[in-house]
ZALUM-285350 format. One line per 3 residues: for each residue x, y, z of C-alpha. Coordinates in steps of 0.02 Angstrom, whole numbers, plus 50000, padded with zeros to 5 digits. Each point is the difference from the previous one (the first is absolute). Layout:
X/Y/Z | ...
***
This chain:
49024/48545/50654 | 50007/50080/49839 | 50172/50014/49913
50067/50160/50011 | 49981/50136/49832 | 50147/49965/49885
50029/50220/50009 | 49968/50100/50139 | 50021/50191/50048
49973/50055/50150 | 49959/50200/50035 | 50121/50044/49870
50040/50170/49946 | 50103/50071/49880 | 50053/50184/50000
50107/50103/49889 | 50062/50149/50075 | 49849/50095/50066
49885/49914/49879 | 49884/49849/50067 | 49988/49867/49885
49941/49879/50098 | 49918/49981/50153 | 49972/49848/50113
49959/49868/49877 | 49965/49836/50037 | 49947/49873/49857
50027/49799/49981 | 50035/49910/49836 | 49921/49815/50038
50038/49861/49920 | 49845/49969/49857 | 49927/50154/50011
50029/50153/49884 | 50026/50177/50107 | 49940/50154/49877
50092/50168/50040 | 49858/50152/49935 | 50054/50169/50024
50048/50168/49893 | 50155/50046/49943 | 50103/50053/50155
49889/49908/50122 | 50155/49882/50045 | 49982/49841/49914
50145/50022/49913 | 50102/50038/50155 | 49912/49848/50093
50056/49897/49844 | 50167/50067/50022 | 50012/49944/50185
49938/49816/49978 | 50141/49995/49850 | 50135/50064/50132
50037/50154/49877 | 49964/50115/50132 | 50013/49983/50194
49851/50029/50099 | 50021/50130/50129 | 49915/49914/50107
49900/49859/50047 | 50044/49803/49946 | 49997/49912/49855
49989/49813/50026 | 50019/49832/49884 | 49906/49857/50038
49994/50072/50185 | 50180/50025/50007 | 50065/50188/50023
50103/50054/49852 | 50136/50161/50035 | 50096/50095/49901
49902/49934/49835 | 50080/50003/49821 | 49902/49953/49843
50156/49855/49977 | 49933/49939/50181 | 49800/50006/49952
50044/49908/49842 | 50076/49873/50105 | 49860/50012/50119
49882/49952/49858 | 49935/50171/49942 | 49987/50031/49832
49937/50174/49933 | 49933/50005/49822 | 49968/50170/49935
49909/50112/49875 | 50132/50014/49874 | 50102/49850/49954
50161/49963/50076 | 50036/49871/49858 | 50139/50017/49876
49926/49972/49824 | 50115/49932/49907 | 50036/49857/50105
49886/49838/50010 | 49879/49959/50119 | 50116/49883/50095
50134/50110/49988 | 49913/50140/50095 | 49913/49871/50142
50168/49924/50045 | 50105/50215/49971 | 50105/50003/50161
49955/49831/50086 | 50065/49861/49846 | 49993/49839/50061
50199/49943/49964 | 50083/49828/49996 | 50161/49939/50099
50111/50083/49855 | 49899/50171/50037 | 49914/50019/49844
49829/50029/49957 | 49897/49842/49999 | 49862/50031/49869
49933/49824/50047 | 49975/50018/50154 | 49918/50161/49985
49894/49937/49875 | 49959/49862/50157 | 49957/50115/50114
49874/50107/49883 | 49906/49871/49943 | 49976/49937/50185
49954/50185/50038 | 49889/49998/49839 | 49913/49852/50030
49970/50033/50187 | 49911/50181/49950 | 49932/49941/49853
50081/50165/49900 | 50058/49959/49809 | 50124/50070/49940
50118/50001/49858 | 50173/49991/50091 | 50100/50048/49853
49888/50139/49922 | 50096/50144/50018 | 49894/50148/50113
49975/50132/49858 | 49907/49873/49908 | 49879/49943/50155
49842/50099/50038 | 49987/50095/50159 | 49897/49864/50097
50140/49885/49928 | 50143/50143/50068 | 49901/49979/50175
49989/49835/50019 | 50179/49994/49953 | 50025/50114/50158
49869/49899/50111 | 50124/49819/49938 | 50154/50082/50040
49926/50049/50183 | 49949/49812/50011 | 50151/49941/49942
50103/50110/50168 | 49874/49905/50102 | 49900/50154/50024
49844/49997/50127 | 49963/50171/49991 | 49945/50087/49835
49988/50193/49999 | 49912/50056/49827 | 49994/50180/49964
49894/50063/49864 | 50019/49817/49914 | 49850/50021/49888
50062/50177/49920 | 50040/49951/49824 | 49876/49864/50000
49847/49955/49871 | 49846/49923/50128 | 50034/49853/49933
50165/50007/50049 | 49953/50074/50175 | 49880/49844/50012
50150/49866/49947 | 50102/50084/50136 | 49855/49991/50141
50013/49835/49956 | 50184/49987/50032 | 49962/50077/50169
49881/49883/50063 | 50113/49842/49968 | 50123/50104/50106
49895/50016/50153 | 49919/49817/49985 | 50211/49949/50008
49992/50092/50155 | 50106/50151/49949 | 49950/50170/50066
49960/50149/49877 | 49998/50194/50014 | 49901/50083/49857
50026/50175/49965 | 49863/50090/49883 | 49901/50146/49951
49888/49885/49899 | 49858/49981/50138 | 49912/49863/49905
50154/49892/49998 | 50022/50036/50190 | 49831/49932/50043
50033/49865/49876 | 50151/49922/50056 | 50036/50059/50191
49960/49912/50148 | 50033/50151/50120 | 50031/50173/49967
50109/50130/50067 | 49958/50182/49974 | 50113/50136/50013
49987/50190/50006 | 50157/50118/50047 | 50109/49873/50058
49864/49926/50127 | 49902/49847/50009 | 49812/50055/49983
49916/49809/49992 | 50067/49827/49972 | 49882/49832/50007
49924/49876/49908 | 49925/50055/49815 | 49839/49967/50031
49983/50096/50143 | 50015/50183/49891 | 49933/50015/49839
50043/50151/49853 | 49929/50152/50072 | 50075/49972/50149
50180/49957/49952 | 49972/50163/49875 | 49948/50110/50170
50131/49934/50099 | 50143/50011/49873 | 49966/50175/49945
49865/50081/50144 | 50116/50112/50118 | 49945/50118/50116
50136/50173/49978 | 50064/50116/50118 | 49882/50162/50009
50135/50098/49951 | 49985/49893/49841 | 49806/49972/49971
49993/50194/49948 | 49830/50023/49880 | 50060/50051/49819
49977/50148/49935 | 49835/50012/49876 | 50062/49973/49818
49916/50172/49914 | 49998/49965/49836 | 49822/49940/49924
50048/49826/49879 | 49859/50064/49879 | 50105/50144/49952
50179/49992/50041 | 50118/49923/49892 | 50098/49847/50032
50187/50016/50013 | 50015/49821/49938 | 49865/49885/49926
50041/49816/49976 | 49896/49905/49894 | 50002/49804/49979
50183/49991/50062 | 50032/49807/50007 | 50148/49903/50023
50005/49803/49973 | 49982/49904/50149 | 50032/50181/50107
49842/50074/49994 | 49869/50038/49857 | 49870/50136/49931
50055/50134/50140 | 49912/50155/49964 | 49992/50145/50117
50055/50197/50016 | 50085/50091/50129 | 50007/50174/50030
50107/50154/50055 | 49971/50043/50164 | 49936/49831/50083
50060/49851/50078 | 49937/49828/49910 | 50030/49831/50082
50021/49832/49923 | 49939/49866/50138 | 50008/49833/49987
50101/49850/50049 | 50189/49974/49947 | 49995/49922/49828
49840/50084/49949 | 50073/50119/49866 | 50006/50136/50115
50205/50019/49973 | 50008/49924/49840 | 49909/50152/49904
50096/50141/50086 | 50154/49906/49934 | 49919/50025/49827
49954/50185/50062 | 50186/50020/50044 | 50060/49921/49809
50097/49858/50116 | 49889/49862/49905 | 49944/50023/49846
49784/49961/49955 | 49931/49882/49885 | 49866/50108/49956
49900/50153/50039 | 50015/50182/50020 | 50079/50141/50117
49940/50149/49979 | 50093/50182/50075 | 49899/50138/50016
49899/49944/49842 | 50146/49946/49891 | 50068/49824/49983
50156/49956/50078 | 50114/49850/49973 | 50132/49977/50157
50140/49885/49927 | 50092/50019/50154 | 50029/50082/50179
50072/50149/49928 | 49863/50021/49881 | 49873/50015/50162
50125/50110/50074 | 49989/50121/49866 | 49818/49993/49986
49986/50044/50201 | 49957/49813/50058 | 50136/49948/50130
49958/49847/50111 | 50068/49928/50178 | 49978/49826/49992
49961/49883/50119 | 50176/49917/50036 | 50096/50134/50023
50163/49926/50036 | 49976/49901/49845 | 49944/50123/49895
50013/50187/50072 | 50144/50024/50104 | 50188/49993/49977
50022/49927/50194 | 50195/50034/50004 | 49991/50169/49938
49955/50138/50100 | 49862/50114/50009 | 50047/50150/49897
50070/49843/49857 | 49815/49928/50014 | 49888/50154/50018
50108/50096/49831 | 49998/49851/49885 | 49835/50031/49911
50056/50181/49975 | 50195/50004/49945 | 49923/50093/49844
49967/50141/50072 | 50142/49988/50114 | 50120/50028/49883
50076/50154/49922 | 50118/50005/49870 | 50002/49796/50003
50063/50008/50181 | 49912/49964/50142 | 49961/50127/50128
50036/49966/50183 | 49935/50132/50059 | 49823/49974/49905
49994/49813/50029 | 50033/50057/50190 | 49865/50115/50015
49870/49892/49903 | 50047/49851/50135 | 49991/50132/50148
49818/50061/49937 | 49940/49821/50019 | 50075/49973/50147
49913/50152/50075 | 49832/49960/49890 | 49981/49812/50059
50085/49996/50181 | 50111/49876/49937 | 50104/49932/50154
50148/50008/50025 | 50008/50182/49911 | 50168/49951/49918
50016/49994/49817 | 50142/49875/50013 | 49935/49862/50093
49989/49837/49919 | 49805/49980/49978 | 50017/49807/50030
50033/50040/50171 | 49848/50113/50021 | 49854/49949/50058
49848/49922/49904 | 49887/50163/50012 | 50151/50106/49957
50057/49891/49846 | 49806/50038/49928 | 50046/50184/50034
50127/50011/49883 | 49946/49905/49874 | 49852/50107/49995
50096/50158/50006 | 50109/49977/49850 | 49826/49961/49909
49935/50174/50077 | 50132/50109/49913 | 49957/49927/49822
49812/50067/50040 | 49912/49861/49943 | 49840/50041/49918
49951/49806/50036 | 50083/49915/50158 | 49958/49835/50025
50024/49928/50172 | 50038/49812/49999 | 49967/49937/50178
50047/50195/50068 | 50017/49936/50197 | 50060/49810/49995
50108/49987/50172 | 50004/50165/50037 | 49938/50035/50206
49848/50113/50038 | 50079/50164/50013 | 50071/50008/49812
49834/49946/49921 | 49948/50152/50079 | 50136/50111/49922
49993/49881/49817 | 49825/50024/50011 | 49997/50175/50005
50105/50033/49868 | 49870/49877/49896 | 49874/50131/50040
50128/50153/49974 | 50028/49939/49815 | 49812/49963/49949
49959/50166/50099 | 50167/50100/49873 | 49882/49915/49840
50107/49855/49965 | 49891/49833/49967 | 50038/49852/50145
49973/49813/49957 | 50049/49910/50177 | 49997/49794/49989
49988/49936/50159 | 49954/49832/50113 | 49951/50096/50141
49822/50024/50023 | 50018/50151/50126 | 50115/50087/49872
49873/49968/49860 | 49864/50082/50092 | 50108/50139/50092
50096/50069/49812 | 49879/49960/49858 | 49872/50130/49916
49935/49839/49889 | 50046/49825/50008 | 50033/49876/49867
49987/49800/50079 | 50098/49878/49884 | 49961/49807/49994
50079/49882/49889 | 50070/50129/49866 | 49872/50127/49965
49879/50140/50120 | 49853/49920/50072 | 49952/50139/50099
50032/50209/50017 | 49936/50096/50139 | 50002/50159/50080
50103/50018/50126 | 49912/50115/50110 | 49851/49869/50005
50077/49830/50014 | 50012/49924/50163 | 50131/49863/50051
49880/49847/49997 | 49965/50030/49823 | 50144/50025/49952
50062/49849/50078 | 49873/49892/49905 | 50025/50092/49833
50194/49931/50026 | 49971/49839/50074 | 49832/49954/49965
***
């Protein structure tokens, strides 16, 4: 009888208010294999990660150690448990030494209570040796590389007796060289008969280093098995194919304008930032919706981050409407009518414990203001237009908006773009975890904006939303376009092996 998997969930679900964010999972983490989580951004790897970690509490189903039902889960308890959860950016402190940061919280101590530095020193070697990871143990972190940093991370997991290894987004800041060191790393892991879940957008490093896959896609489990049994273009069409709701999957409206004589709003030329993305050259113009397709860490949201003067190019040119343009900044954008809603937006577009009217005015308090006072009554009636414009639920301009739902958080963030009246609006991931009904509505303001003349770039993982939104598509792969298509003549298979292929 085979032993049984060192994690286990069983039909687990997590939801957060009225928002699904995961459905009925089941996965097991076995002992020398590696487990690869695939999915987009929203598609609930995160939250799965989360659940094995004990951060959050499923709402239902089991989660079980080493066939052993674990309740009421903390991440103190998992630790314990021999989960360890390594993540994209470092949790290291840098000015402390290698050793100092393995042994942070958990210092081995003599009989008089202080810190035994030989014995610690013991114990790492043994861990060293056993893993065969070299280290220096009194290097201080700031001066280690960021394979070094991770293998730091990995030792200090070792050291707490880990058998579980959770790794998300571990080859980020890596060179391939360093990627292939860390592989490396990996497989001594697994041949010592610890278990490993990889999390990555890099496909190539999936196929390279996972023994089975998991593939999620709006909180669901869409495929899980062995590695060989799927291969690119179908991990690509399951990750990303969806089929819509009709009210969704509405045809969009022909474009109008003939390229050989209109005039782009904006014309990039050669736009390249190092390591980001390089040589991106395209136009976009008023009145029609361009999409950037392509898998997350493509360059897709890397350049509208340029666009938006939140990063800053190495070299190339952006072009307004025939004159050069330099955006130093957000506000710089802003002024120029570029406004973006990025893809995180708790991270990055919404204050969560303000309230509606406090989110939707913030991008506007310019014109709110008379006198150098605010005006209630104006910042009241811009919030109520919105609210009336985008269906925005609950209709209250003082509800907290971390307490709305996912659909109705993307409302407001895009209405307090609205009243600037972008010329430009780029749409980062428009519709990540947001239900059927308000892609409808999001969607149709989209179309409402490119219809009013205003030029649309959407970015977007979804395949169905590509091909339902976009009057031309632009497919990213490894930093720069590889492909551009209409989109009233592409069909889903070819787009899906223009992405993946």
């Amino acid at each position: 009888m085979s032993a049984a998997p060192l994690i286990e969930t069983i039909d687990v679900s997590k939801q957060f208010g009225d928002f699904v964010a995961l459905k009925s999972a089941n996965i097991s983490v076995v002992a020398g294999r590696v487990l690869g989580f695939v999915g987009s951004n929203g598609a609930g790897k995160s939250t799965l990660i989360r659940v094995i970690t004990g951060a959050h509490s499923p709402s239902s189903g089991e989660l079980k150690v080493r066939g052993q039902r674990i309740e009421n889960a903390d991440p103190a308890l998992m630790r314990r448990l021999g989960v360890a959860c390594i993540y994209q950016h470092s949790s290291l402190v840098p000015a402390l030494s290698a050793i100092d940061n393995i042994f942070l919280g958990r210092q081995i101590r003599n009989r008089l209570r202080l810190i035994d530095h030989r014995a610690q020193r013991r114990r790492l070697e043994e861990v060293m040796t056993q893993f065969g990871i070299v280290i220096d143990p009194h290097e201080f972190i700031e001066n280690l590389s960021p394979v070094a940093q991770k293998e730091v991370e990995i030792l200090k997991a070792l050291v707490a007796n880990a058998d579980v290894i959770l790794m998300d987004e571990p080859t980020a800041w890596l060179s391939l060289i360093e990627v292939k060191a860390l592989q490396d790393t990996i497989r001594k892991l697994t041949s010592a008969g610890k278990g490993v879940v990889y999390i990555s957008h890099v496909l190539d490093e999936v196929f390279e280093i996972c023994d089975d896959i998991t593939i999620l896609r709006d909180g669901t489990m869409v495929w899980t098995g062995p590695t060989e049994d799927i291969d690119r273009p179908q991990l690509v069409n399951r990750m990303v194919g969806n089929v819509l709701d009709s009210t969704v999957r509405v045809a969009p409206k022909a474009q109008g304008h003939s390229r050989s004589t209109a005039k782009a709003y904006l014309s990039v030329s050669k736009l390249t930032r190092k390591d980001s993305f390089k040589d991106v050259t395209f136009d976009v113009y008023a009145g029609e919706i361009l999409s950037f397709a392509g898998l997350i860490g493509s360059g897709r949201t890397e350049v509208a981050k340029v666009l938006f003067g939140d990063d800053k190019p190495t070299s190339g040119q952006i072009m307004k409407q025939g004159s050069e343009v330099t955006l130093k900044s957000p506000r710089e954008a802003i002024a120029h009518g570029i406004c973006l809603l990025p893809e995180d937006r708790h991270a990055e577009g919404l204050c969560l414990e303000h309230t509606t009217l406090e989110n939707t005015v913030i991008p506007s308090l310019d014109v709110l203001t008379k006198h150098s006072i605010l005006s209630q009554s104006a910042m009241a009636d811009l919030c109520r237009r919105q609210i009336h414009n985008l269906n925005i639920l609950p209709p209250d301009p003082d509800k907290v908006v971390g307490r709305m739902s996912g659909g109705n958080q993307q409302k407001v963030l895009l209405g307090k773009w609205i009243e600037k009246q972008p010329q430009l609006l780029i749409l980062d991931e428009p519709t990540v975890g947001v239900d059927v009904g308000a892609k409808a509505e999001i969607y149709t303001t989209i179309r409402n904006l490119r219809d009013a003349g205003a030029a649309v770039i959407v970015i977007s993982s979804d395949i169905e939303e590509i091909m339902t939104l976009s009057d031309r598509i632009l497919v990213f792969k490894n930093g720069e376009i590889a492909d551009e298509f209409d989109g009233s003549k592409i069909d889903n298979d070819t787009l899906i092996s223009a992405i993946g292929g």
